[in-house]
N, C-alpha and C positions, 0 to 999 in steps of 0.2 A: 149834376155830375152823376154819373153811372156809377154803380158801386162796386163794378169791377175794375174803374180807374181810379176811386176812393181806394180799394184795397189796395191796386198796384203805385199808387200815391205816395201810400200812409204803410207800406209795407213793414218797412224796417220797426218800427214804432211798434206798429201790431205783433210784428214777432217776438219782439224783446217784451211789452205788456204782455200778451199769453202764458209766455214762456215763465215770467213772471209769478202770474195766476197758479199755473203748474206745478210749479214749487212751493206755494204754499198747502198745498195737499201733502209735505212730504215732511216729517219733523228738522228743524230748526237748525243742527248741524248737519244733516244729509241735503238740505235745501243752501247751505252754505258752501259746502263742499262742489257740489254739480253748478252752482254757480262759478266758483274762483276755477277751477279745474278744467281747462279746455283743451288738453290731451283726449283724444276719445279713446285711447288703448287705457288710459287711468281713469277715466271717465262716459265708460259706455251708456249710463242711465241717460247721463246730459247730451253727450253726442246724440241719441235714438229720438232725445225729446225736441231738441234744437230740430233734425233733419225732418221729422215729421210734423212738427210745428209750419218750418215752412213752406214743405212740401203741401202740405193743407189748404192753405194760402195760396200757394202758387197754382194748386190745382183749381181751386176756384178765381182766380183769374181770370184761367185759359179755359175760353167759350170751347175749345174740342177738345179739353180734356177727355180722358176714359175714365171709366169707374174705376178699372183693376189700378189705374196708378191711386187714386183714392185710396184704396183699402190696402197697398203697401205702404203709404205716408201713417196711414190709423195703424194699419200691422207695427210698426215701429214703437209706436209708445205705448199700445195696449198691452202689447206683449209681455214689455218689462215688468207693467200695473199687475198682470195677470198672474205673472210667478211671484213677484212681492207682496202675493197675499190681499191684494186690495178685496173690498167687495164690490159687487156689478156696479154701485153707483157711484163709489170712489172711485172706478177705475175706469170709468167713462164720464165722470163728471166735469172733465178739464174741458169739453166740447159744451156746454152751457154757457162755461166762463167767456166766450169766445166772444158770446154777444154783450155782454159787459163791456169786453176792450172793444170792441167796433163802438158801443155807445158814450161810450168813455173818449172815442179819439176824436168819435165823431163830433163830441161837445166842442171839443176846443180847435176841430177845424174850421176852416171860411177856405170854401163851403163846406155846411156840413150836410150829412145827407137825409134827403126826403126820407118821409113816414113809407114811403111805398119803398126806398131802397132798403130801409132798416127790414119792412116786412120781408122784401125777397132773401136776404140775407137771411135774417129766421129760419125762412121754409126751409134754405138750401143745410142750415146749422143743424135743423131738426131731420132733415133725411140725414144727414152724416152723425149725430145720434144714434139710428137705427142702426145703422151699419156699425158703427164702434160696438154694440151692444153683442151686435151678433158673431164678431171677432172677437170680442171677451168671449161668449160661450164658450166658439172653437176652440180657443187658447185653452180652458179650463177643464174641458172635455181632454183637451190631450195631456193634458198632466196628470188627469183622473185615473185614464188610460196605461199612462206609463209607472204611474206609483203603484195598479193594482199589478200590471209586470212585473215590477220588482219585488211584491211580494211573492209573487208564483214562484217566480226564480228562488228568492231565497228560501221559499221552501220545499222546492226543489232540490236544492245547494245542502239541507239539512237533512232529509231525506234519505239523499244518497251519502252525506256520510256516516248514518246513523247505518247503513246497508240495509234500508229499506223499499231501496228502487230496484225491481228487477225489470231490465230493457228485457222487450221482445224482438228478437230474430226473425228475418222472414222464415224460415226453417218453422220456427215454432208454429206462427202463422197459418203456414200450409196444410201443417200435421192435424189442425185442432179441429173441433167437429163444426167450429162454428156458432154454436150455442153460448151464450152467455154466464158465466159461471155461476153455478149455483140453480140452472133453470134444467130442467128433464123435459 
């Protein structure tokens, strides 16, 4: 058997075992909670991890999938991992677990799958690895990004009520010699 019809097979299984895997990364009653909880307006951790989960899955299926729908199924759950403080291999570590549940489903199916599909599986687990990794960066860089903003801002914000900001005018601009202050 092919182990893109193993996966489209054995799907449902696979996504609830992952999904599974993923929540033991998360403590005891937070992992409790995203489980009972299938509102995703009460539940956006689980909805993002659920829809990526099996967008994952579904994207390796489909022989013409594209990359970019890839890295919005990984965008989905990395992101959340990303602002919750995980570290790079907490928060890409849920894609290892991956091959666990394939080897795990694989035991107990008839058939189960050849040494060469478990390897194709790998390579494809291990490039989607890379790319999770490099969407944790992004994510983390932008939060870098946006926390050193709001310090600027708020000192900014203190600043000016201290009446320490004085705005330049184009008027002022015009008038000035140009020179840098303090330079002859």
């Amino acid at each position: 058997m092919d182990w893109r019809e193993f996966l489209a097979k054995n799907r449902e299984r696979i996504v609830r075992e992952w999904f599974e895997h993923i929540l033991q990364t998360y403590p005891e009653e937070t992992a409790r909670f995203v489980r009972s909880e299938k509102n995703p307006f009460l539940n956006p951790v689980g909805s993002a991890i659920k829809e990526g989960v099996e967008g994952i899955i579904d994207w390796m299926i489909d022989e013409k999938s594209r990359d970019d729908e890839l890295l919005s199924f990984l965008d989905r759950i990395i992101r959340v991992r990303a602002v919750q403080g995980f570290k790079p291999s907490e928060a890409v570590g849920f894609i290892p677990s991956f091959k666990l549940v394939i080897r795990s489903v694989s035991e107990k199916s008839r058939p189960s799958l050849s040494e060469k599909s478990i390897r194709d599986i790998d390579e494809v687990v291990d490039s989607i690895m890379l790319k999770s990794f490099d969407i944790y960066m992004a994510c983390r860089e932008t939060l870098y990004e946006l926390r050193v903003q709001e310090v600027k801002n708020r000192t900014f914000r203190l600043l000016q009520r201290a009446g320490l900001v004085y705005e330049i005018s184009d008027s002022d601009e015009s008038s000035g010699s140009g020179d840098p202050v303090g330079e002859n």
